[in-house]
Structures are given as C-alpha cells and as structure tokens.
C-alpha positions as CSV (number, residue, x, y, z in Angstrom):
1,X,-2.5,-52.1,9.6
2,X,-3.0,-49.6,12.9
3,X,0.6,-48.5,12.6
4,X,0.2,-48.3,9.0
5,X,-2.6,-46.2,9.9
6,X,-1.5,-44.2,12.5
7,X,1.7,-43.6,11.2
8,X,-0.6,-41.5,7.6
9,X,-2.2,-40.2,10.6
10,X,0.6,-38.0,12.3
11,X,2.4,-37.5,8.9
12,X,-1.0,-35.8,7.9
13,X,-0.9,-34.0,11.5
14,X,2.5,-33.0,10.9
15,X,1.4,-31.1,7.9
16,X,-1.4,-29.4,9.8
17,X,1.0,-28.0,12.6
18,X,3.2,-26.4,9.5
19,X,0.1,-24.3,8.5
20,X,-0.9,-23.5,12.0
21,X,2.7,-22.6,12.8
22,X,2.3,-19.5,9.4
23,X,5.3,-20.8,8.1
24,X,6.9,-20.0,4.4
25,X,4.3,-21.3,1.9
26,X,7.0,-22.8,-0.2
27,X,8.0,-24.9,2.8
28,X,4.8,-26.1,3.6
29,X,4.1,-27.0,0.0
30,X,6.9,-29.2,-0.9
31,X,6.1,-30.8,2.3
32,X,3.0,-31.7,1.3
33,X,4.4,-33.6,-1.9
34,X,6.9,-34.9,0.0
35,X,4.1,-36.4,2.3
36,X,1.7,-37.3,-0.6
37,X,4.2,-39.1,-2.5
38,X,5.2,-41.3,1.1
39,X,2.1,-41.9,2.3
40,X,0.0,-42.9,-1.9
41,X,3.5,-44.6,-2.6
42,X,4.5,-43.0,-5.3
43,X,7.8,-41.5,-7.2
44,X,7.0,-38.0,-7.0
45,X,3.8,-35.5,-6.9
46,X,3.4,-32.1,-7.1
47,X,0.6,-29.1,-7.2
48,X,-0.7,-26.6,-9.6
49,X,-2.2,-23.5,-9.2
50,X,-4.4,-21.9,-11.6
51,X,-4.2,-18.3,-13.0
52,X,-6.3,-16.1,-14.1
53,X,-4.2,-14.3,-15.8
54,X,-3.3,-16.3,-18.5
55,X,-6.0,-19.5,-18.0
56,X,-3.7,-22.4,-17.3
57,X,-1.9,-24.1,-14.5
58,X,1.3,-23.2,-12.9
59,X,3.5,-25.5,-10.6
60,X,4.0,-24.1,-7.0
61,X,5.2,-27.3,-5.7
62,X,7.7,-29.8,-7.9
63,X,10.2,-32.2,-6.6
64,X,13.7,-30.2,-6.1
65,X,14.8,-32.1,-9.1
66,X,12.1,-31.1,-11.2
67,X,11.3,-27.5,-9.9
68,X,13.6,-25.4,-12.1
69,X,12.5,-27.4,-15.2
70,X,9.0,-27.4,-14.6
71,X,8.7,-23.8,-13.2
72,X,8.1,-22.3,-16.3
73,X,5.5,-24.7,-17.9
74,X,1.9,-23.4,-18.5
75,X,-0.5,-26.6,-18.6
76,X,-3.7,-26.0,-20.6
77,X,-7.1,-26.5,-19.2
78,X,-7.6,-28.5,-22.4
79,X,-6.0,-31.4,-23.0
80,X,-4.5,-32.3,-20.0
81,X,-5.7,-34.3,-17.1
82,X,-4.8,-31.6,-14.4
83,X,-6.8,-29.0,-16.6
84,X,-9.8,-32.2,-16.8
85,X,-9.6,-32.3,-13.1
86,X,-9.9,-28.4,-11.8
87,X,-12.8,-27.7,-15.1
88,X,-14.8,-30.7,-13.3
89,X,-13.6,-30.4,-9.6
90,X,-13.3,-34.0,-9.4
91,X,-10.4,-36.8,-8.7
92,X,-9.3,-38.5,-11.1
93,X,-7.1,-41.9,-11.6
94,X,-5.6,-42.8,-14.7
95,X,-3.7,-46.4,-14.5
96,X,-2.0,-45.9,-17.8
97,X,-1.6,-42.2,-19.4
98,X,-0.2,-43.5,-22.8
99,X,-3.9,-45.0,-23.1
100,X,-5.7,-41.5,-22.5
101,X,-5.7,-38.5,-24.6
102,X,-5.8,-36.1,-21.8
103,X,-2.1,-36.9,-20.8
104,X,-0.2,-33.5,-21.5
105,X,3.4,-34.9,-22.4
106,X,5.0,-31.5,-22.3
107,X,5.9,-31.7,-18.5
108,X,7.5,-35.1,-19.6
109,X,10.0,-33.6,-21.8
110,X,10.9,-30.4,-20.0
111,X,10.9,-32.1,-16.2
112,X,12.9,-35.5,-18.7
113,X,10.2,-37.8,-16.5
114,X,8.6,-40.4,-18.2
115,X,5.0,-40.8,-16.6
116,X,2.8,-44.2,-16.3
117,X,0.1,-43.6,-14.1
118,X,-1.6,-40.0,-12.0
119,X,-3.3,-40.1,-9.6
120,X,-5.3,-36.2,-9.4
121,X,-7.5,-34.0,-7.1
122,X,-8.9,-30.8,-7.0
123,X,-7.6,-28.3,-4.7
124,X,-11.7,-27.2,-3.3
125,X,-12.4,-23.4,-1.7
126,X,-15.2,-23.4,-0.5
127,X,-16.4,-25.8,-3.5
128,X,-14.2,-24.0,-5.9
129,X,-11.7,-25.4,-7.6
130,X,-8.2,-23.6,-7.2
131,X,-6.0,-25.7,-7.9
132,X,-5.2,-29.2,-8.6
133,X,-2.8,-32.1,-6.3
134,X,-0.7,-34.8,-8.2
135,X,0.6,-38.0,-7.5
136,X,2.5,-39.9,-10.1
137,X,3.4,-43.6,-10.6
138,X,2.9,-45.6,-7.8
139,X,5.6,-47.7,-7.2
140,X,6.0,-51.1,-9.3
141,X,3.2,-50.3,-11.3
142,X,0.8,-50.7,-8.6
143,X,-2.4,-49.0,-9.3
144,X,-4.0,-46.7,-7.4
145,X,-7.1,-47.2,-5.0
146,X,-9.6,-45.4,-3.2
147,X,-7.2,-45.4,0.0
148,X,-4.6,-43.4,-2.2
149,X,-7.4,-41.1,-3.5
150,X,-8.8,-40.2,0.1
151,X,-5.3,-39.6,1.4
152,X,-4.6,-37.0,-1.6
153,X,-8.0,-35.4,-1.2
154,X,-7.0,-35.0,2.7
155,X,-3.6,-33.6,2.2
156,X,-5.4,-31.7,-0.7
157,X,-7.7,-30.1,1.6
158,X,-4.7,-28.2,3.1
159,X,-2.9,-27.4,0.4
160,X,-6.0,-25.5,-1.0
161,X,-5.5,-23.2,2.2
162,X,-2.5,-22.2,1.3
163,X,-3.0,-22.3,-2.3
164,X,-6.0,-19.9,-2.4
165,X,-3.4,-17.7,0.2
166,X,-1.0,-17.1,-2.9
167,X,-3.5,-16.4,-5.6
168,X,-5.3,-13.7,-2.6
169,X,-1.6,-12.2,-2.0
170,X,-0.9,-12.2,-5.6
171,X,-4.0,-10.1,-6.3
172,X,-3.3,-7.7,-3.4
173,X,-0.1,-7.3,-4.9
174,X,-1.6,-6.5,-8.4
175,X,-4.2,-4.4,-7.0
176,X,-1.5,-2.4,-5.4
177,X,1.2,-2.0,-8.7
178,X,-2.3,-0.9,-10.6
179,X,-2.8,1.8,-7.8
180,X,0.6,2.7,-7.8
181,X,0.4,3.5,-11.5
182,X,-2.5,5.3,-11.4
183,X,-1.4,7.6,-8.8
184,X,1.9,8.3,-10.7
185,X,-0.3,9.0,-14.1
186,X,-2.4,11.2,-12.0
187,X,0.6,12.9,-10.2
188,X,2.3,13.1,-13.7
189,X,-0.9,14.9,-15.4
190,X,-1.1,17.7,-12.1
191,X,2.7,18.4,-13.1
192,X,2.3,18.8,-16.8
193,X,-1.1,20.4,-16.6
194,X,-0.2,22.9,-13.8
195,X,3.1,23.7,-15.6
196,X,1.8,24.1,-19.0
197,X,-1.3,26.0,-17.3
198,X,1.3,29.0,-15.7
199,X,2.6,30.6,-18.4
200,X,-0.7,31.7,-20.6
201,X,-2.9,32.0,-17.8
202,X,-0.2,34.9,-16.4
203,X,0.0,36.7,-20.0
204,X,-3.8,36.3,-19.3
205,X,-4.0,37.7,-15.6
206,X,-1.2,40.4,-16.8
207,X,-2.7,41.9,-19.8
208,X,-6.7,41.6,-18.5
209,X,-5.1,43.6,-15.3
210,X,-3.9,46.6,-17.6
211,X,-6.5,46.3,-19.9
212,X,-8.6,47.0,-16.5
213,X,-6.5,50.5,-16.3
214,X,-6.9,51.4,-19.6
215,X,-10.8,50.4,-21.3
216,X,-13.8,52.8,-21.0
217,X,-16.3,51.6,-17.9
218,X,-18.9,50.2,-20.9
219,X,-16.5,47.0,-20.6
220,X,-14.6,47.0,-17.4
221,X,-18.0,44.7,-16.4
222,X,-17.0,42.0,-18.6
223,X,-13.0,42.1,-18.1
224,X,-13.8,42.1,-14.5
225,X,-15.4,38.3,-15.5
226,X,-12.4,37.6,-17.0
227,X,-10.0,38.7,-14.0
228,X,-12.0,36.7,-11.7
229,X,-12.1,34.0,-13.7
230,X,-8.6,33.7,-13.9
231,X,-7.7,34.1,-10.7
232,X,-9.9,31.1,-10.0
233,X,-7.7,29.0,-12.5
234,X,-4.5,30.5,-10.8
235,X,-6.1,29.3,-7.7
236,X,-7.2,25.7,-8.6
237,X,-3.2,25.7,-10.2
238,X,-1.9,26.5,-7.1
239,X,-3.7,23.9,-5.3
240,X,-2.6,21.0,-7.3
241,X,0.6,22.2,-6.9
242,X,0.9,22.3,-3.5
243,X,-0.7,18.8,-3.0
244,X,1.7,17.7,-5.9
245,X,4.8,19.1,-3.8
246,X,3.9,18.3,-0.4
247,X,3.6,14.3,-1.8
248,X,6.9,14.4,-3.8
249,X,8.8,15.8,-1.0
250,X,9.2,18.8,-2.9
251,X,7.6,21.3,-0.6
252,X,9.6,22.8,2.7
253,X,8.9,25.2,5.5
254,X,9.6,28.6,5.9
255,X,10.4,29.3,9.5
256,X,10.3,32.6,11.1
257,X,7.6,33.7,14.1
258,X,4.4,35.4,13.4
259,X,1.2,36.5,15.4
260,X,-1.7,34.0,14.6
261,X,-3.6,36.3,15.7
262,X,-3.1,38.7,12.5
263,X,-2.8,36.2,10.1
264,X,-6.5,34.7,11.1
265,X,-7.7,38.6,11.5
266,X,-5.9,39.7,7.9
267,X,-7.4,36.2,6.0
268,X,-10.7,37.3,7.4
269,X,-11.0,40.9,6.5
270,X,-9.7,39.3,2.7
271,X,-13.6,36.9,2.5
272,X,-15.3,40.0,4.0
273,X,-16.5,41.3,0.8
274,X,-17.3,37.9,-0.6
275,X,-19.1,37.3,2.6
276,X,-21.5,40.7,2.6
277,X,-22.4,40.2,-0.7
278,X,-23.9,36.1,0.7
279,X,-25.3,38.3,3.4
280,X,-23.1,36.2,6.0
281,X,-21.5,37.1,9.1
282,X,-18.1,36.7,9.8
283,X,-17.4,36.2,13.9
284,X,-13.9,36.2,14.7
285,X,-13.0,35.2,18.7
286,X,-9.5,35.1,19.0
287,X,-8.7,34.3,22.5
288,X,-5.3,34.6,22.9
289,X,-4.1,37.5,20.6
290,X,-0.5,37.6,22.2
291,X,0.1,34.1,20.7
292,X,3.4,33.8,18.8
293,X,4.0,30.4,16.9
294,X,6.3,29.4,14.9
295,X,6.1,28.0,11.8
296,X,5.5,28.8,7.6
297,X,2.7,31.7,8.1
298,X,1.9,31.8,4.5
299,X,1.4,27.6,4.3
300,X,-1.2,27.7,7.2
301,X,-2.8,31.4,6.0
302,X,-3.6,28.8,3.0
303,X,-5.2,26.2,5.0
304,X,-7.0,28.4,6.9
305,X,-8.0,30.7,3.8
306,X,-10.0,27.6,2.2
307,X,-12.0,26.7,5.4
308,X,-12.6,29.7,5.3
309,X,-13.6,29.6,1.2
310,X,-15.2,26.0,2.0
311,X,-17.7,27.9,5.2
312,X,-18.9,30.3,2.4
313,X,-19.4,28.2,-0.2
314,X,-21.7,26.0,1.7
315,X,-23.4,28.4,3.6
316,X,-26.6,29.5,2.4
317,X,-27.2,33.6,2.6
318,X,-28.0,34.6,6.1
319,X,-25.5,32.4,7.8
320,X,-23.1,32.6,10.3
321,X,-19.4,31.7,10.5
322,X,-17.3,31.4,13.3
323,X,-13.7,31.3,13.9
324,X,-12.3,30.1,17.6
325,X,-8.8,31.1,18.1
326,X,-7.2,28.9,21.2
327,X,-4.8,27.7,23.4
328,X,-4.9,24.3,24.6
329,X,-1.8,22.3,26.0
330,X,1.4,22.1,23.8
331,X,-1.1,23.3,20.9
332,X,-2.8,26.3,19.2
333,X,-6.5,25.2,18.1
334,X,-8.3,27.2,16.0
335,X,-12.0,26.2,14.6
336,X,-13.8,27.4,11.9
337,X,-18.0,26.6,12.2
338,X,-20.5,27.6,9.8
339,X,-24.5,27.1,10.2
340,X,-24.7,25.2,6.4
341,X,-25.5,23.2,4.7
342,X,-23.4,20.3,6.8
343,X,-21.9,16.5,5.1
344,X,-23.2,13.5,5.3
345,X,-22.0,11.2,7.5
346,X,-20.5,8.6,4.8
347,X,-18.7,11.1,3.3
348,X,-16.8,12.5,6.6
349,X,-14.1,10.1,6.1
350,X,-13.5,11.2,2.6
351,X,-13.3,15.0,3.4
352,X,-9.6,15.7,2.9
353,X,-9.3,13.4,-0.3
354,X,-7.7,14.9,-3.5
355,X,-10.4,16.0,-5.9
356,X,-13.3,14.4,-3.4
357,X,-16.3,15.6,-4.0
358,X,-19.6,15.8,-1.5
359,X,-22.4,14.7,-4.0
360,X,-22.7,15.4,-7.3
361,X,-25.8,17.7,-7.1
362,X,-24.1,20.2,-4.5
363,X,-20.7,20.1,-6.9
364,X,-23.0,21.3,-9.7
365,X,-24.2,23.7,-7.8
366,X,-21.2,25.1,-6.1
367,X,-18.4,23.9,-8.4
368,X,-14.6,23.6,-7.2
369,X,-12.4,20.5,-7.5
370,X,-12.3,19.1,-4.5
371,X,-8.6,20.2,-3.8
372,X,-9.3,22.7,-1.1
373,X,-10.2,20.7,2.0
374,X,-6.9,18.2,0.4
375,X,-4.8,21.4,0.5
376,X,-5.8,22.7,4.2
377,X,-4.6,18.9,5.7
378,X,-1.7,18.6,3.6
379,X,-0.3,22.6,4.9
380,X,-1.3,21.9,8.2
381,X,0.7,18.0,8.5
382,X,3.2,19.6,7.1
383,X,3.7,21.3,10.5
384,X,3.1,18.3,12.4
385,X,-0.2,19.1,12.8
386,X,-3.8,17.7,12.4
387,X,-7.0,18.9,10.8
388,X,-10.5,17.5,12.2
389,X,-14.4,17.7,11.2
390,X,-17.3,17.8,12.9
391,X,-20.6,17.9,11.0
392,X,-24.0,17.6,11.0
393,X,-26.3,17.5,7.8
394,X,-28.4,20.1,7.4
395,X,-26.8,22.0,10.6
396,X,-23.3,23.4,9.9
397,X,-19.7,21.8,10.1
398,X,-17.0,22.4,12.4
399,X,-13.4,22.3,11.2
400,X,-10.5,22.7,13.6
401,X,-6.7,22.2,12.9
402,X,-4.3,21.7,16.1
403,X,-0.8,23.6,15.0
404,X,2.5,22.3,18.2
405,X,3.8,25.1,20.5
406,X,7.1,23.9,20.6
407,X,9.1,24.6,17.0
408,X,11.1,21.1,18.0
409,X,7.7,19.4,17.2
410,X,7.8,20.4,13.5
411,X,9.8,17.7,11.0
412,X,12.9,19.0,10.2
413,X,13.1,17.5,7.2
414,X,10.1,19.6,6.1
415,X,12.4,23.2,7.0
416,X,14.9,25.1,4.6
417,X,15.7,27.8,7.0
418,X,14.5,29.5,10.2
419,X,14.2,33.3,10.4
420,X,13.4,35.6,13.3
421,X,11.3,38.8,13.9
C-alpha cells in the first residue's frame, strides 16, 4: 500500500515539474490524462474547457485516438454531466451513465466510445469553475471511490493552472485582433476622409482667395472667416495625413542641409502676429546659429511649428514663450517653454497620442484634434529622434526634441534622396 502510494505520489510530482519547467501546454495536458487515467484506473480521461464565446465545453485534452474526433464537439452546459459539474463546481461520480439523464451520448458517437461509468471534477480558479477533468470506466467495471475522486481533484488542481492560462492567452489574443481592427477602420476613415476632404476644401481655399481680391471691404471681414477657417481644415488634413503616412510606411525624408537656426527664426516670425494679438512674448535663444544639420527641414519646421501652435494655445494672454536652441553631444536640442496653463500629471504619458485630448473642459475651450503634439513625435522619430515633456499644472510646459548630428544616425529606409547646398 506505501508503494502504491508513493508511486501516485511521484507520478503526481512528475506532473508538477512539467508546469514548473513552462513547457508546451498541450504536452503537459495530455500528460495529465495520461496520469489520471493510470493512477484512477481507468480506459481513458480527458479535460474540457469552457468558452465564453459560445457557452459550452471544448476538449483540450483527449486520448491521441480520440483527439481528432472529439476536437470539434461542443458539449452543452445542459444536459450533460461535464456541463452538471462546472454549473455546480462539484465532483461528480456516476457508476452507470445509461441510468442518468445527464449522460451527453454525442461524444460516444463521434469519439465511437461506448461509456459506462465518469468519474468528474471541476477545474477551480480561485473558486471558479473553468473547466471540468474526466475519468471514464474504471477498469472491469469497478466503481469509483473517494480515493479515485481525491486523486482527480489533485491532478485537477493543476490542470486548472494551465487551463485558466489558455482561456487568459486566448483573450489577449482577441483583445489584440479587435485592436488591430479598430486601428485599421480608423486608419481607413483618416485616408478616405482626408482624401475626399482635399479637393472641395481647395476649390474652397482657391475661390475665397480671389474673391478676397476682388469684393468691396463691407465683406472682406467675413471672407476673411472663411479663409481662416479653411486653412484650419487644410491644416487638421494635413495632420492626419502625415500621421497616416508616417504609420503606413508611406512617408520618406528629404535630405539636403539647412541652418536650424533660420528654420526656428523663420517659424517664429510666422506665430508672431498670432502671438501680439494674445499679448505674448516670443523669446528666441538660439545658441549656436552656425549649426548645419542634416535632415528633411520642412518635416521638423512641422514639429516644431505646432509646439509652437500648442505654447499659444495654452498660454493665457500675458505669457511668455521660450525657445532654447542647442548643442549637446552627438545631438541638436531645442526646447520650447511656455508659462501656461501646464498638464496634469496623468495625462503626461498620453501627450503624443493620436487625437488625445487634455480634459474635456480645456478642448471646449481651445478646440483642435489632438493631432498636433501626435504629428511633432511622429516628424521628429522619423529622423531618429526623440520628443520629451516636462510640465507642471498651472506653471507652463517644457517640450524639447533631440534631432542626431551625424546624417548616418537617420534610418535609411526613411530617405528618398539626399541633396546638398
């Protein structure tokens, strides 16, 4: 009886070193029925999962004879002792299956077993029920006894590990195919909506513009609306496109040499105006106006256009913004800082997120998509750079973006050809 004993014992252990040792779940699995049906003495067992998706339980572990016939069968919750078992969470011994009206005959015919007696537990997570282990016709009829149930509900007890493992993975993995979808919808809609958007909104732009030449001053207030509004559209247009194109691979450098120091100055003489009219000073400290880089100057005027755009917007009339123009080993820094309004600390992480929007009381006030910051990162990676924030609510943000020195830094799958001046 001690050998007996210790012999369940190390079988039990052996399945325990399989788990510990992460190995395929399939293995460990029809290693467990292999075990349960040795050590309960029966002809075969197996295990079901269950599945949310469509309510009923699916094999994961079968015999090797069984497996491909059984593989597709769906057993109900109803009517069948597996589906009696996971509902109440309980074990569950039936002598003679003929005699009980739970017995689902369906796995009979497809696996073309004939049953006579289960033996059933419930595969417990933390108290929940996940799945259910089998043992079937114990051999010459015997019937089972409390010995063969505590053994199942051991080797159960592991199984459920590694159970509860596939259905977690399996989620993941629809979790993931969902996202996937939904970012292609929402990468389709930016396409269609920023293609279909081009052509009226330029007949728009094109006609307001000469109408602008041609009207009496009475009404050049309200075309003026109209141009600006436009412009705004064209903007928002561009910026979905340039996120769309950087993530489809569709976008590439331009590379020729320019003088950051004029594209910084030029961007910032364009937001004077908008800035006088906030009453906000503009401080430009370019410290090293002989820098050359090299790169695509009109990509990172962008990015460095709507830090620019973002400073203004969220700084209140009065206000101060500051750009740092640097150089710092194997890298040109430059930092744009405004005295606003500042982010919250929860939503730092989110900053550069498509269409991410810092509360919804300060989008109602200010507007915009959200695509700006998203834009800035997305120019500035695209140069093998990297764009960082610093804020402080109620203080002022700092926004810097690091650009490489050396050209051979720069992907050059990103290039399409390399000019000099």
């Amino acid at each position: 009886m001690i050998n007996e004993r210790l012999k369940r014992l190390e079988r039990i252990l052996e399945l325990t070193r399989m788990i510990s040792a992460d190995l395929d779940y399939s293995t460990i699995l029809q290693t467990a029925i292999s075990i349960a049906s040795e050590l309960t003495n029966s002809e075969i067992a197996s295990i079901l999962k269950y599945d949310e998706g469509d309510n009923h339980l699916h094999f994961v572990a079968a015999p090797w004879f069984h497996k491909d016939a059984v593989e597709g069968v769906r057993v109900p919750l109803e009517e069948s002792i597996a589906g009696w078992v996971y509902v109440h969470a309980k074990p569950l011994v039936i002598q003679d299956v003929h005699g009980d009206e739970r017995f689902y005959s369906e796995v009979d015919l497809a696996a073309e077993f004939q049953t006579y007696s289960i033996l059933a537990v419930p595969l417990l997570v933390k108290g929940r029920a996940v799945g259910v282990f089998e043992a079937l016709n114990k051999i010459s009829r015997a019937h089972y006894n409390g010995e063969d149930v505590t053994i199942l509900e051991t080797l159960a007890s592991l199984a459920a590990l590694i159970v509860s493992n596939i259905s977690l993975e399996e989620r993941v993995e629809k979790t993931r195919v969902e996202a996937e979808k939904l970012e292609q919808m929402k990468n389709d809609f930016i396409a269609i909506s920023s293609h279909e958007l081009r052509t009226p909104l330029g007949l728009i732009l094109g006609h307001s513009t000469f109408l602008r030449e041609v009207i009496d001053e009475e009404h050049q207030e309200q075309l003026d609306t109209i141009i600006r509004s436009g412009a705004k559209l064209k903007e928002i247009i561009e910026n979905m496109s340039n996120v769309k194109n950087f993530q489809s691979g569709a976008a590439r450098l331009r590379m020729r040499k320019f003088s950051l120091a004029n594209l910084l100055l030029d961007s910032i003489n364009v937001f004077q105006e908008a800035a006088q009219e906030k009453k906000i000073t503009l401080h430009p400290d370019i410290k090293t106006p002989e820098l050359l880089l090299e790169g695509d100057a009109a990509k990172i005027e962008i990015a460095f256009s709507n830090l620019i755009k973002n400073a203004l917007t969220f700084t209140p009339e009065g206000g101060h913004i500051f750009v740092v123009a640097e150089e710092i080993p194997g890298y040109a820094k430059v930092s744009v800082v405004d005295d606003g309004i500042g982010i919250p600390e929860k939503d730092l992480p989110h900053i550069f997120e498509r269409f991410y929007q810092v509360e919804s009381h300060l989008t109602r006030q200010h507007g915009g998509m959200g695509l700006g910051l998203s834009v800035a990162k997305v120019m500035i990676e695209m140069h093998s750079g990297e764009i960082l924030v610093e804020s402080v609510l109620d203080k002022g943000s700092r926004f810097t973006f690091l650009l490489p020195l050396d050209p051979n830094q720069i992907d050059a799958g990103q290039r399409v050809f390399h000019t000099k001046i």
